[in-house]
Backbone as a ProteinNet text record, in pm:
[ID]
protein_1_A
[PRIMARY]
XXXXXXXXXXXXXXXXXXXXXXXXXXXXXXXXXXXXXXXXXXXXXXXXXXXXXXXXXXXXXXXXXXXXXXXXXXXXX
[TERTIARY]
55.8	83.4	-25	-47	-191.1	-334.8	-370.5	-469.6	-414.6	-301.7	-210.6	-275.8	-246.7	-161.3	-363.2	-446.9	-560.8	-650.5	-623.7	-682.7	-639.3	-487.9	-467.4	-394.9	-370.9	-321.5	-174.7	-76.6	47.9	85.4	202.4	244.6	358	428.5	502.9	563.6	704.5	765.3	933.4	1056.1	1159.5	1175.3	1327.5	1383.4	1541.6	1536.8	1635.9	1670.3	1855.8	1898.5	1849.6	1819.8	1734	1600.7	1536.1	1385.2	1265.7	1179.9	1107.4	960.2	1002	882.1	773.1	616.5	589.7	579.9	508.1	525.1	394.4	363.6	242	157	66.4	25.6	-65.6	10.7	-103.4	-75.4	-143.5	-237.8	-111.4	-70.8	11	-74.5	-19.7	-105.3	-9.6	-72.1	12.8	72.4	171.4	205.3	90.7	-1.6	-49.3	-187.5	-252.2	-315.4	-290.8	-151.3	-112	-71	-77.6	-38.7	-179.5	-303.8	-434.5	-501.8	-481	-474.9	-454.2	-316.6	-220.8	-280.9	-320.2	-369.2	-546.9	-630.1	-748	-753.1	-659.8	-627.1	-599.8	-497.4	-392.1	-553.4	-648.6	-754.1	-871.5	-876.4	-967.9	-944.3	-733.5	-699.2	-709	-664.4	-683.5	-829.4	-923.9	-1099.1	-1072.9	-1038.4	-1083.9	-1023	-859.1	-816.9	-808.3	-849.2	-880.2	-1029.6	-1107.6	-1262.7	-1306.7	-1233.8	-1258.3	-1210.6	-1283.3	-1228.8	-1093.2	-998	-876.5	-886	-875.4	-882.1	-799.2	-722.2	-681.3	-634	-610.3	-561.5	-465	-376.2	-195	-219.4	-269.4	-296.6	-282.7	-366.4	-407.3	-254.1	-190.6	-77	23.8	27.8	149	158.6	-11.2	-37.3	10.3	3.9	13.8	164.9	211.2	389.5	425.2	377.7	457.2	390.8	283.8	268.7	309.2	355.1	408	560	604.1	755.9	710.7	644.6	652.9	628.5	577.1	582.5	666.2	772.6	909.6	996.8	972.6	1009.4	1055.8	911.1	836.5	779.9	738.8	728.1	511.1	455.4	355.8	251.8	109	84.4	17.3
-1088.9	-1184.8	-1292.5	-1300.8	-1459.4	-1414	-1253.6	-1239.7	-1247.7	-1227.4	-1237.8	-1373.7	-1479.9	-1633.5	-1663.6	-1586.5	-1675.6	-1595.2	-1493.1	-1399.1	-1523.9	-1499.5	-1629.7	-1790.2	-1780.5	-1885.6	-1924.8	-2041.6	-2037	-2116.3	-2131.7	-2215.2	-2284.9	-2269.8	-2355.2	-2266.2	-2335.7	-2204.2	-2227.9	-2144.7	-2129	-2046.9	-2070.4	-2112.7	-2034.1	-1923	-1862.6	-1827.9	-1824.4	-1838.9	-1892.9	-2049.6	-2153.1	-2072.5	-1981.8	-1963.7	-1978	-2072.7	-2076.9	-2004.5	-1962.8	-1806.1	-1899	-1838.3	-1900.5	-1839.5	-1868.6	-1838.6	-1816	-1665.5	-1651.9	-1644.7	-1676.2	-1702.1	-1578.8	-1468.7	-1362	-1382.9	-1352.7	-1329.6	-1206.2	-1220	-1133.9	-1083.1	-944	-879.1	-904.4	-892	-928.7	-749	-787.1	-633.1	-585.8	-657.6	-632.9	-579.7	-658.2	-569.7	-428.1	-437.6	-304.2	-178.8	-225	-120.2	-89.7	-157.1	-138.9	-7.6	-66.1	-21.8	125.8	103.8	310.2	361.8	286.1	394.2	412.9	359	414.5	478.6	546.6	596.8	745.9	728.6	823.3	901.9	848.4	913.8	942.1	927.8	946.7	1074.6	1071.7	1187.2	1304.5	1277.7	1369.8	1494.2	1393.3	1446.1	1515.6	1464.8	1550	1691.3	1664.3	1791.4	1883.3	1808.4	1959.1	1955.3	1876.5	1882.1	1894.8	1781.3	1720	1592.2	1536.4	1373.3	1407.5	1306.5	1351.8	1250.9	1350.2	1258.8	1174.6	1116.6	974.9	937.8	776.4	736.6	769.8	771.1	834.7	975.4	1072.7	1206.3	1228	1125.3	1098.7	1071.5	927.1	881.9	1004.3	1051.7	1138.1	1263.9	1315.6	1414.5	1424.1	1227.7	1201.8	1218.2	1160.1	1108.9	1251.8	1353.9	1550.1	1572.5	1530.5	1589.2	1544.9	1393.2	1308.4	1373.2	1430.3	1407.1	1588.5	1685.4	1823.4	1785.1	1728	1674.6	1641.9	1556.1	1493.9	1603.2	1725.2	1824	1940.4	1921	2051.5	2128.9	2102.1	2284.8	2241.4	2084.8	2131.2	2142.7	2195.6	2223.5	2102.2
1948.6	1844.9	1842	1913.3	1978.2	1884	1872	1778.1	1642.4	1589.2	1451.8	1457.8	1503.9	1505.9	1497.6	1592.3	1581.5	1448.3	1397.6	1298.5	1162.9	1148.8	1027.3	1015.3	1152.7	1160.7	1136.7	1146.9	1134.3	995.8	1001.3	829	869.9	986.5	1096.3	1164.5	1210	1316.2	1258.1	1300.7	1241.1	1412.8	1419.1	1561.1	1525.7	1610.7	1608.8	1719.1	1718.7	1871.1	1986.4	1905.5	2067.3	2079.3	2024.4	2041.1	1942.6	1948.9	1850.2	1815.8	1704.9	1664.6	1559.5	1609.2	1466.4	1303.4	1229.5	1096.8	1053.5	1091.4	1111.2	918	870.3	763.1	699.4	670.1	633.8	512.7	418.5	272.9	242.8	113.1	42.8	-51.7	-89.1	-197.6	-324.9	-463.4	-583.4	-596.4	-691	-708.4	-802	-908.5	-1017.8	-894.9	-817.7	-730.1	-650.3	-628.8	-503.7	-666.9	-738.2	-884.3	-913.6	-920.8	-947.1	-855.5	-703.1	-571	-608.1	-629.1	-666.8	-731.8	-851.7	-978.7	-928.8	-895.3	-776.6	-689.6	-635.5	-501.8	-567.5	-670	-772.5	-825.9	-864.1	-935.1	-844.7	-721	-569.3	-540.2	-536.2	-489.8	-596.5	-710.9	-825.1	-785	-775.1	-791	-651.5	-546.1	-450.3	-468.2	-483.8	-481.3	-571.6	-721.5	-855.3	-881.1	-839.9	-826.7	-979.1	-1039.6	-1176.1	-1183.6	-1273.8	-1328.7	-1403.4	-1403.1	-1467.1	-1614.8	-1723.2	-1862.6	-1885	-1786.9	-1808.5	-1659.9	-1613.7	-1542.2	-1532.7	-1615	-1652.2	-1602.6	-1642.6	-1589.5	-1453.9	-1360.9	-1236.5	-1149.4	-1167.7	-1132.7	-1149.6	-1285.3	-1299.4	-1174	-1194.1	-1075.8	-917.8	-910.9	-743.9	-760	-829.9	-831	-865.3	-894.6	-858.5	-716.6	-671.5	-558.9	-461	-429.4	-361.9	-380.2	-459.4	-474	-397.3	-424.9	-358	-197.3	-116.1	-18.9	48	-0.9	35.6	80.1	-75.5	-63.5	41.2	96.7	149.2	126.2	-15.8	-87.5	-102.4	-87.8	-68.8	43	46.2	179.8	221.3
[MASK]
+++++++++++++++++++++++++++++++++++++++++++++++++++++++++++++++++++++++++++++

């Protein structure tokens, strides 16, 4: 925790059952970033695994979100 606490530092501490923890201060991501994030990742993975650009971002996402869901599945390899 001591590299957490010296990496970003604290924002105070909050004290539960008589012990006091601190409140360590990491950097949140926006959702509008971690949605940016998906749909780059969604079109990374597209190219590697059909070894084409996908004609749309939507194409891309839709692709990950069937292959992500065959996974869960089992059914892909």
């Amino acid at each position: 925790m001591n590299e957490l606490i010296e990496k970003y530092g604290t924002s105070g501490t909050i004290t539960v059952k008589g012990i006091e923890f601190p409140i360590i201060d990491i950097p949140m991501m926006s959702d509008e970033k971690w949605q940016e994030l998906a749909r780059e990742n969604a079109v990374h993975n597209f190219k590697k695994c059909n070894k084409r650009e996908p004609v749309s971002v939507e194409e891309a996402v839709n692709w990950q979100r069937r292959r992500v869901a065959e996974i869960e599945r089992g059914v892909a390899i």
